[in-house]
Each structure stands twice: as C-alpha cells, then as structure tokens.
N, C-alpha and C positions, 0 to 999 in steps of 0.2 A: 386745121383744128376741127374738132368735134364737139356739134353743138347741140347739146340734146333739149328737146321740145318736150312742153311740160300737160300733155295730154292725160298722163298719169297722176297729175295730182289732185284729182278728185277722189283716186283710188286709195290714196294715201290717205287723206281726209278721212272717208269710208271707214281704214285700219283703225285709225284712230280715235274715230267717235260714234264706231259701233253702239250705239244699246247695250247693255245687260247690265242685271242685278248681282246682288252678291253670291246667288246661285252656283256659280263659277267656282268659288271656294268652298261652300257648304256641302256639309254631310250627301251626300247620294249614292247610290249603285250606279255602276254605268255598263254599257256591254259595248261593244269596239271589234273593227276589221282594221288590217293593217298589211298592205303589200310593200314589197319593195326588192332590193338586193342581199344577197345571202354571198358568200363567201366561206368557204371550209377549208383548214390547213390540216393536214395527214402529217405526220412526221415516224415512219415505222422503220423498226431498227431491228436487222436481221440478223439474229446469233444461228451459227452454224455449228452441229453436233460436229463438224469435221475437225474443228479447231479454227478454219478460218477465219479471217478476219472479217470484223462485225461488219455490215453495210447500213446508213444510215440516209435517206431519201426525204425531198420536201414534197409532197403532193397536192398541191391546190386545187380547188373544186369552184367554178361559179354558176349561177343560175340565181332565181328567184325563189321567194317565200311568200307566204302568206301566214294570217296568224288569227285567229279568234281570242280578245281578250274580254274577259269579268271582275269586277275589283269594285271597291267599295274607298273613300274615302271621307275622314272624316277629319274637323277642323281643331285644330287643339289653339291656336291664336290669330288674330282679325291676319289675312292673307297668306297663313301655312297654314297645309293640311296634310296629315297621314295616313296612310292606309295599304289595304292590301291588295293585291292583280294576281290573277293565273293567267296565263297566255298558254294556249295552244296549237299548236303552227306544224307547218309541213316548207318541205324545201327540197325544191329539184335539179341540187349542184350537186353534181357527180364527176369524180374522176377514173376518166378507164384508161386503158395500155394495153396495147398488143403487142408481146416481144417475139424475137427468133428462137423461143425455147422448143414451140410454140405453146402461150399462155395468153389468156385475158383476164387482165384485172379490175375490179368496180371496187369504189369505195363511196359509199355513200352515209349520210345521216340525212334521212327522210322525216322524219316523227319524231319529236319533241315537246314539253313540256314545263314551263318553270312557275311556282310560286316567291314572288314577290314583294317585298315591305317598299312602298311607294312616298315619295314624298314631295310636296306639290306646293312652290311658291308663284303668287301673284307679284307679279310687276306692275304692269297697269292693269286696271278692270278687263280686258280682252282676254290678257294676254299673259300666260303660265310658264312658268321653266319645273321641269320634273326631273327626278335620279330615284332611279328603281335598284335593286337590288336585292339576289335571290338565290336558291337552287332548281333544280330539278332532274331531269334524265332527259337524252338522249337516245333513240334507237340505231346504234351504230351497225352500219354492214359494212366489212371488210372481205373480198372473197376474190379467188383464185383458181381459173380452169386452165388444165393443161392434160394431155391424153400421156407425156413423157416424162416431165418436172412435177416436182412439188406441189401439193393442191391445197389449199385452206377454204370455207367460207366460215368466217363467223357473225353472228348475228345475234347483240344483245342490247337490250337496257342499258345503259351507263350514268350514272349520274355526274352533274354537272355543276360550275358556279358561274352564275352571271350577273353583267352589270350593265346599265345603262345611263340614257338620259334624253331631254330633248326640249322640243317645244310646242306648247299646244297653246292652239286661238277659239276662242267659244264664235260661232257665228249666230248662236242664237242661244236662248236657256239650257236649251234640250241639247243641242249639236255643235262638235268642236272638232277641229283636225287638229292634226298632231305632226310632227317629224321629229325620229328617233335615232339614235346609235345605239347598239347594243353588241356586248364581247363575251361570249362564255367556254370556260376552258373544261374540259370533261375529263374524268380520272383515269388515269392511265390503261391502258388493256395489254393482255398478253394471252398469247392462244398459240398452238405449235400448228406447222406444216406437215403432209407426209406424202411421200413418193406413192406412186402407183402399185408396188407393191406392200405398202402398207408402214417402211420402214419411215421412222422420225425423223426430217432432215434439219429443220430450224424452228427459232422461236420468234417469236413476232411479238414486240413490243410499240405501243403505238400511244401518243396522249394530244388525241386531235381539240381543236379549237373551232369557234364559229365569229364572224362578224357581221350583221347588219344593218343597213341601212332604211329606214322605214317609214311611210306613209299611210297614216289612216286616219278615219272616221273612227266618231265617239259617240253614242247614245246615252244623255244623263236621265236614269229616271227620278225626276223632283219629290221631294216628300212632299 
C-alpha cells in the first residue's frame, strides 16, 4: 500500500488563505503571456478536373504557441465579471510530406488573432473560472513543390471562431496565472492546383481547426 506524507500541506494552506482584496473581480485592464500546446487538424479534399474520385486526408500538425493577451474587464454583480480580450499568438505546428511524386508538402497556421467577450466567475477570493468566446482570423499556408506533379502554395487571412475556458489564481493584486483550453474552427478554403505546364489539375478544399492548451501570467493594472 501507498502512503503518502503530508509535507505538502502547508502548500495547500498557502492555496487557500492567500491574501487578496476584491481586486480580483474589479474593473481593470490587464495585459498577459501565455505558452503552451498548440495542435492543428488539416482536413483537404481533392477534386480532380479528370473525373476521379475525390481524395479526402486528415493532417495533424503539433508544436507550441505562444500568445500576447489585452482585455479589460469589468464587474456587473459581487463575483462575475465581463469583459473583452484580444489575444495574439504565433504557433510552430507544422505538418510536411515527402512523397514519390516527387513533392513536399507544408501546411502550417503561424499568425493568428482573435477578439473575445470574456466572462469571469469567483469561486473563492484566489481563485477564478473563465469562458471566452470570439472570432478572429488565421494566416493559413497551405503549399505544394513538385518539379513533375501538381503545385499549389496558398497563403491567406481566414477568419475563424473560437472558444475557450479555464482557471486562473491571483498570487498577488497585480499578478495571476492562469490554465486554458481553447478550440477554433476557421472557414473553409478552396484554391486550385496546376501542373508544370500550367494545365488545372484539382481543387483543394480544406476547413482546418486548432486546439490549445495553455499557460500564462497576468498583469492587472489597478484603478
């Protein structure tokens, strides 16, 4: 049997009879870092001018993120409060393939963007549960080299809708972490292929998604 030793319960103590005012809930600006896991799913579906039959692929992307957020909220009753977040982030999950065409393919969403209506309940004095929810865009690259087969790159803006949530601990008035999930699905794209010499071979339909998981620091500034 397994008998665990109670070394940590001072720590718990600590969690629980932190300090802080009702700061925590009150109107402020805050500005915020947040790293973590990033996750991208591809899903593109290949129409061919031949008649062939469609081809339809899952392409999964993982790596990390990072994100610079800004947001303001503000208290409408004693323990909720609402308000708004922009987050701006970068993420280096990319998925490539090297086939026997020969071709290399990258698929990446690097640059991202979303505006958010935030909403922010107290549990105990520490300690927060948040659900965000928003749009934004996307800079999708989807791209294709081959010197014999079909080539594509494309590379655009998309906009997007997301949603999250999480939990966040004030450690002092000013400073709070947080951990996040967050899902946003981005509007579909379509862009055509073309062979080497210039003729139209297929069409590329694609309506990629993103998941994160995330950790960050909070900077409140106090009125």
């Amino acid at each position: 049997m397994i008998h665990f030793k109670p070394p940590c319960v001072p720590i718990w103590i600590f969690f629980l009879c932190f300090p802080l005012t009702t700061s925590a809930i009150a109107g402020n600006v805050y500005m915020g870092l947040d790293v973590g896991y990033s996750e991208t799913r591809f899903h593109p579906e290949y129409t061919y001018v031949d008649g062939s039959p469609s081809d339809t692929y899952l392409d999964p992307a993982y790596g990390q993120s990072g994100s610079l957020l800004i947001g303001y909220t503000h208290p409408v009753f004693p323990g909720l409060a609402l308000g708004l977040q922009g987050r701006f982030g970068y993420a280096n999950d990319t998925w490539t393939l090297d086939t026997n065409e020969p071709a290399h393919l990258t698929y990446q969403i690097p640059y991202f963007y979303t505006i958010s209506l935030r909403s922010t309940l107290q549990v105990v004095p520490p300690l927060l549960v948040f659900l965000d929810a928003g749009i934004g865009q996307g800079y999708i690259q989807e791209r294709k080299e081959s010197p014999t087969s079909s080539q594509y790159d494309f590379k655009e803006w998309k906009p997007g809708y997301s949603a999250g949530g999480g939990i966040e601990y004030h450690l002092t008035e000013n400073w709070s972490m947080n951990v996040s999930y967050r899902y946003t699905a981005y509007e579909k794209i379509s862009f055509e292929s073309y062979l080497p010499n210039g003729s139209h071979w297929e069409t590329i339909e694609d309506t990629p998604n993103n998941r994160m998981i995330s950790w960050g620091l909070t900077w409140h500034f106090l009125p």
